[in-house]
Backbone as CSV, one residue per row, in Angstrom:
resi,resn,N_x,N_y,N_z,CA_x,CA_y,CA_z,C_x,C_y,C_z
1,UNK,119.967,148.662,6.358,120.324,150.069,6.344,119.040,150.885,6.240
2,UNK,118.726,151.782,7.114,117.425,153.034,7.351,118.195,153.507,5.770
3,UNK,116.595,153.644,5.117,116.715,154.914,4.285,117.244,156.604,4.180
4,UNK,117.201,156.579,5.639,117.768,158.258,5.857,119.060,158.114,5.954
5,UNK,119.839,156.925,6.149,121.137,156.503,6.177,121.691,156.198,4.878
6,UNK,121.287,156.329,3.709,121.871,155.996,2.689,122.787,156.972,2.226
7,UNK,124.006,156.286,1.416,124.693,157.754,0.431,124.068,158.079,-0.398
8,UNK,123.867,159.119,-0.405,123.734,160.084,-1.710,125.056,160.162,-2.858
9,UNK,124.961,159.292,-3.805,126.384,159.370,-4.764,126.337,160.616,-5.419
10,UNK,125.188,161.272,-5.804,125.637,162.221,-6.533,126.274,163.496,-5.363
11,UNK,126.235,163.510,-4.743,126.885,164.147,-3.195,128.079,163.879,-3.092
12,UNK,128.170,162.589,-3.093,129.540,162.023,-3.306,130.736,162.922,-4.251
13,UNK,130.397,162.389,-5.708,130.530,162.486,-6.995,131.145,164.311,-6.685
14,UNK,130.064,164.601,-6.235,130.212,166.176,-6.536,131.847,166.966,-5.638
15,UNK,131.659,166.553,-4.588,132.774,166.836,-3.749,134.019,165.796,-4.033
16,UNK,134.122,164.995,-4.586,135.175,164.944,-5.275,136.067,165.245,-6.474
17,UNK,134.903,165.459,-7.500,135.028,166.607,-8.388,135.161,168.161,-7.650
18,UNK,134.942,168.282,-6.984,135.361,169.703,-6.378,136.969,169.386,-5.980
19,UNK,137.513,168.318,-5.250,138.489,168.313,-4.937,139.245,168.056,-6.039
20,UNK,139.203,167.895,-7.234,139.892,167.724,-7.985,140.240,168.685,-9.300
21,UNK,138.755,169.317,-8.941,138.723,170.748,-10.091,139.985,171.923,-8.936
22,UNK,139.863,171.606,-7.652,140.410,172.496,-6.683,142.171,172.068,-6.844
23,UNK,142.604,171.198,-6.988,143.858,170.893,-7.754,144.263,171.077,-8.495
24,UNK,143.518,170.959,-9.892,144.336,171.820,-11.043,144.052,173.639,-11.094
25,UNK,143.183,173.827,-9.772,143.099,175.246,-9.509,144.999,175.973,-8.847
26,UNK,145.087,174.860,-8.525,146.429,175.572,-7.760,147.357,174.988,-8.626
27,UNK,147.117,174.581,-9.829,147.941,174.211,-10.827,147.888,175.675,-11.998
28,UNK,147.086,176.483,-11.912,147.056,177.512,-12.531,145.384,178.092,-13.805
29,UNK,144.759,176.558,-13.481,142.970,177.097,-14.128,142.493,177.917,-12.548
30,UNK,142.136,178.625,-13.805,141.386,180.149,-13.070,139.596,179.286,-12.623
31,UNK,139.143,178.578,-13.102,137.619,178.318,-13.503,137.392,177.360,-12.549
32,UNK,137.843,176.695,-11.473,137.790,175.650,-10.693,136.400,176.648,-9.611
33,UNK,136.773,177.714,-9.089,135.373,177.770,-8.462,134.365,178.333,-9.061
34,UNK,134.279,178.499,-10.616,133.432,179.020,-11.306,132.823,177.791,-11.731
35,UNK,132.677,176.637,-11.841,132.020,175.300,-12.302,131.215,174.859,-11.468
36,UNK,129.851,175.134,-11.752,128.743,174.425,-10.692,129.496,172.811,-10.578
37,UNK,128.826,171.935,-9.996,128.889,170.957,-9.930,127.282,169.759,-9.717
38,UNK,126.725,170.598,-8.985,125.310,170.152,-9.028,124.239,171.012,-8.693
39,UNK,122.874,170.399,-8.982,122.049,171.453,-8.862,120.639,170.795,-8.675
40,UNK,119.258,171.364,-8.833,118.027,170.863,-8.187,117.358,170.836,-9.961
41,UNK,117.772,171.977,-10.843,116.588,171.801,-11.791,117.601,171.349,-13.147
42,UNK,118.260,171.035,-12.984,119.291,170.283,-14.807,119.742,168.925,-14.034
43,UNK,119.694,168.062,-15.057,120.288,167.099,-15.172,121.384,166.605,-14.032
44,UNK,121.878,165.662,-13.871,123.213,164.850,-13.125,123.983,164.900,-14.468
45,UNK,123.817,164.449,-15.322,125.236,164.808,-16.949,125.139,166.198,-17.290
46,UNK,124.292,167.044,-17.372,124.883,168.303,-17.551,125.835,168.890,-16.550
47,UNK,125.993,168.805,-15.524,126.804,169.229,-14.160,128.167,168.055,-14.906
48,UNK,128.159,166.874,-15.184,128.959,165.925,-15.261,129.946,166.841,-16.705
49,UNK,129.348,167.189,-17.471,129.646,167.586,-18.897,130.425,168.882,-18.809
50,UNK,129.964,169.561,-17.433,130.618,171.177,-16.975,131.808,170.958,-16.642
51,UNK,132.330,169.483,-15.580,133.146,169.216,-14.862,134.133,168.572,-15.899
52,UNK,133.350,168.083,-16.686,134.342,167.405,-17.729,134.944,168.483,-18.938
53,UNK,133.760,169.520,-19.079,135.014,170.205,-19.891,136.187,171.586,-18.650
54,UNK,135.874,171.002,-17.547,136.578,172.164,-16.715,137.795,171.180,-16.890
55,UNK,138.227,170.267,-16.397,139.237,169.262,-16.646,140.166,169.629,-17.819
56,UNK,139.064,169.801,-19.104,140.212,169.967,-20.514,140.126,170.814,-20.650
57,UNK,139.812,172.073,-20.533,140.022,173.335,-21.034,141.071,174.034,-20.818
58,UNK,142.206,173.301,-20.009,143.346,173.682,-19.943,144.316,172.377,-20.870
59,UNK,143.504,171.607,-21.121,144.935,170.319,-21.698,144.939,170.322,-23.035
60,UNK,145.422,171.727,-23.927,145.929,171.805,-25.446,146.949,172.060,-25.742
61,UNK,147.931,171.092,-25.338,149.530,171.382,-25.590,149.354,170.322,-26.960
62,UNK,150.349,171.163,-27.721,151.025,170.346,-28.975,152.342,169.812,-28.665
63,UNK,152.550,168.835,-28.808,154.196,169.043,-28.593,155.096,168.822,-30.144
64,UNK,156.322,168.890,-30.395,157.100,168.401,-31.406,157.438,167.050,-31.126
65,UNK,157.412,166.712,-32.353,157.634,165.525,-32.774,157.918,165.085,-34.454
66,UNK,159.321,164.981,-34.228,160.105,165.092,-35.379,160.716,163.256,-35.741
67,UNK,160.189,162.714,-36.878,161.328,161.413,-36.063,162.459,161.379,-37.424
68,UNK,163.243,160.967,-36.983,164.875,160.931,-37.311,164.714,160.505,-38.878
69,UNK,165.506,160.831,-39.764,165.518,160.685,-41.172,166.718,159.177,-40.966
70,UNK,166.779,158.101,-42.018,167.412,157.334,-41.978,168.651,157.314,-43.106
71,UNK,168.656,158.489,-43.867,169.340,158.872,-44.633,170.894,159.224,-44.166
72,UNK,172.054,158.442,-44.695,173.593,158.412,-44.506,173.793,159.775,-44.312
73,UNK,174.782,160.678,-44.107,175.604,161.589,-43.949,174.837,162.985,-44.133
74,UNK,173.353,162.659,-45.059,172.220,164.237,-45.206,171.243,163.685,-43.822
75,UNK,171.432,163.044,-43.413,170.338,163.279,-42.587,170.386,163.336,-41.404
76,UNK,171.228,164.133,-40.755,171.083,164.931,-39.731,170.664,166.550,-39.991
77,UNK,171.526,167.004,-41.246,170.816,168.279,-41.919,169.436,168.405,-41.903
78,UNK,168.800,167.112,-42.693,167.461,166.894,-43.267,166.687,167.289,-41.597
79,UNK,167.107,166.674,-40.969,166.309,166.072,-39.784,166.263,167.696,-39.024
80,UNK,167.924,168.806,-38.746,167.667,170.324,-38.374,166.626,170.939,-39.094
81,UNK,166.580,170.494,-40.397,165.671,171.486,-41.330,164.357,170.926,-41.289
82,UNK,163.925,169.985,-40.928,162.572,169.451,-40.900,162.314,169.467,-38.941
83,UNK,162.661,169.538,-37.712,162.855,170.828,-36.714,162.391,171.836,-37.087
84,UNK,163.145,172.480,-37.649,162.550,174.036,-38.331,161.378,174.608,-38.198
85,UNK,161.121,173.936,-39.222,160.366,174.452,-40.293,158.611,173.599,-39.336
86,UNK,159.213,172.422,-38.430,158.110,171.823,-37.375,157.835,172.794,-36.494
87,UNK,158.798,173.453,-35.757,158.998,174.253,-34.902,157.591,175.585,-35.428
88,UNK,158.653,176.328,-36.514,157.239,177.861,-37.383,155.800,176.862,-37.161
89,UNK,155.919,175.905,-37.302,153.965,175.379,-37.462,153.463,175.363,-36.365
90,UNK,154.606,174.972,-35.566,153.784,174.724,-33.719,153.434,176.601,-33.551
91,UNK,154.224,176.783,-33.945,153.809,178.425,-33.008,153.007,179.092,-34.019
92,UNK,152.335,178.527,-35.235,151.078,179.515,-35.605,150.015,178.334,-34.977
93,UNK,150.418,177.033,-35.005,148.604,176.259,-34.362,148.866,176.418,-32.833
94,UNK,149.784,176.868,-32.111,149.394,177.247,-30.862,148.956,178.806,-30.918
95,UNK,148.877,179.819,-31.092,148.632,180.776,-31.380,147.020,180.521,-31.855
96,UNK,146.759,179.597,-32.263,145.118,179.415,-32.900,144.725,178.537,-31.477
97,UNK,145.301,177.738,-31.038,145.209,176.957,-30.149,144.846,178.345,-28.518
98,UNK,145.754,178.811,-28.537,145.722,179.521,-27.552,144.401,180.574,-27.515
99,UNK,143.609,181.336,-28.189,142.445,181.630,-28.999,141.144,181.080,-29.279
100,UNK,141.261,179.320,-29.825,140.211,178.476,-28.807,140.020,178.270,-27.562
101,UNK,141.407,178.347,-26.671,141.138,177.966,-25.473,140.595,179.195,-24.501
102,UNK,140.626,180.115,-25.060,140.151,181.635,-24.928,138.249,181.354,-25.040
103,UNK,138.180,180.995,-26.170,136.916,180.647,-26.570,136.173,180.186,-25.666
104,UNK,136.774,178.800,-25.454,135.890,177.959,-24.450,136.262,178.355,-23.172
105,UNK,137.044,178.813,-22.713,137.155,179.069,-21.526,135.991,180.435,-21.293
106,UNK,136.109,181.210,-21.824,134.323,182.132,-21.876,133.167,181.155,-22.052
107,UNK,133.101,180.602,-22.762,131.934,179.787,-23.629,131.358,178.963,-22.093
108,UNK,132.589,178.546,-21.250,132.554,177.558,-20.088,131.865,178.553,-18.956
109,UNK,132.791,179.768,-18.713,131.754,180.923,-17.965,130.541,180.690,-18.198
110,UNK,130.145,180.797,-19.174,128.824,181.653,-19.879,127.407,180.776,-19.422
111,UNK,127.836,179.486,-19.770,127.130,178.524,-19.350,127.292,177.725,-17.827
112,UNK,128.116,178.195,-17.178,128.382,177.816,-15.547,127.346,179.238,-14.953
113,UNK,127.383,180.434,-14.985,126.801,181.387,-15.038,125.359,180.985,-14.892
114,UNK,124.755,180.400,-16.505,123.399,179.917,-17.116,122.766,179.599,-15.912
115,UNK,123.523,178.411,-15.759,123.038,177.053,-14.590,123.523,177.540,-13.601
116,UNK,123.951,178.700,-13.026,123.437,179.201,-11.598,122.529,180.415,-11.574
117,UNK,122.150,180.763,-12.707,120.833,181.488,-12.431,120.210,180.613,-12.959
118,UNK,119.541,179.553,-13.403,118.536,179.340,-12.901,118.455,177.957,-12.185
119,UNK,119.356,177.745,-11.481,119.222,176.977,-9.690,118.624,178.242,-9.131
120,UNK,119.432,179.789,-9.157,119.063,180.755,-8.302,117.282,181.284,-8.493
121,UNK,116.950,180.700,-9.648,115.321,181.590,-9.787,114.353,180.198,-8.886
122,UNK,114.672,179.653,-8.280,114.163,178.867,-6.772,113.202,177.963,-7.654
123,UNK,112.227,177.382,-7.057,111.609,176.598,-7.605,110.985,176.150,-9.081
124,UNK,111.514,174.893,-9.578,110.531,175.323,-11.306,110.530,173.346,-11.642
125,UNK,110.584,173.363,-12.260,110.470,171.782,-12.967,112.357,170.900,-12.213
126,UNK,111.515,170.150,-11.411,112.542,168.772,-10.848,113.022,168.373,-12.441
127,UNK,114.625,167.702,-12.745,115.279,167.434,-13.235,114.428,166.163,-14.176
128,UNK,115.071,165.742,-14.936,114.368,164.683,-16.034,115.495,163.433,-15.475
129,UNK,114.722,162.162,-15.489,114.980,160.947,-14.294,115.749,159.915,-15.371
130,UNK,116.636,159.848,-14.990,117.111,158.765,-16.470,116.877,157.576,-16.219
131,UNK,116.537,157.081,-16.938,116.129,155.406,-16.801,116.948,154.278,-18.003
């Protein structure tokens, strides 16, 4: 195989992470074309670390989960009232939940932003080579 014929994986890598950040884009994340993916002066894991928190910054569901009381004739009561009272908790830690994800979802801007100004300020120090 000619050297000018080789893959480039991180080329690879990148456009499939695009196709996949572009899926949960039409799933309803806003941030799929706001996530660099690669670049000339940071790292191959910092681009990797962008893509990876673009992935979770939408996946903070709590769900309920109540399990059944084994108690005779009170414990179906037990089991409505412990529902309940599960139920009031989900909706103040989603409410906090919903507020982090606020967080990082700026926090994720802020630093996708970073790392395209300075790809955009053109030439400066080639990336650090991992070995």
């Amino acid at each position: 195989m000619h050297p000018d014929d080789q893959l480039d994986i991180e080329t690879i890598m990148q456009e499939i992470r695009r196709e996949i950040l572009a899926q949960r884009a039409a799933g309803g994340s806003d941030l799929a074309g706001h996530i660099p993916l690669g670049g000339r002066r940071l790292p191959p894991d910092f681009y990797d670390h962008l893509y990876q928190a673009g992935l979770a910054i939408n996946d903070m569901q709590i769900r309920l989960h109540v399990t059944r009381s084994g108690i005779p004739l009170l414990g179906p009561l037990i089991d409505r009232l412990r529902q309940a009272l599960h139920q009031v908790v989900l909706f103040y830690v989603h409410k906090a939940v919903e507020r982090q994800a606020e967080v990082n979802r700026q926090l994720l801007y802020a630093i996708s932003s970073l790392s395209e100004a300075l790809e955009a300020e053109g030439s400066g120090p080639e990336p650090p080579t991992q070995e």
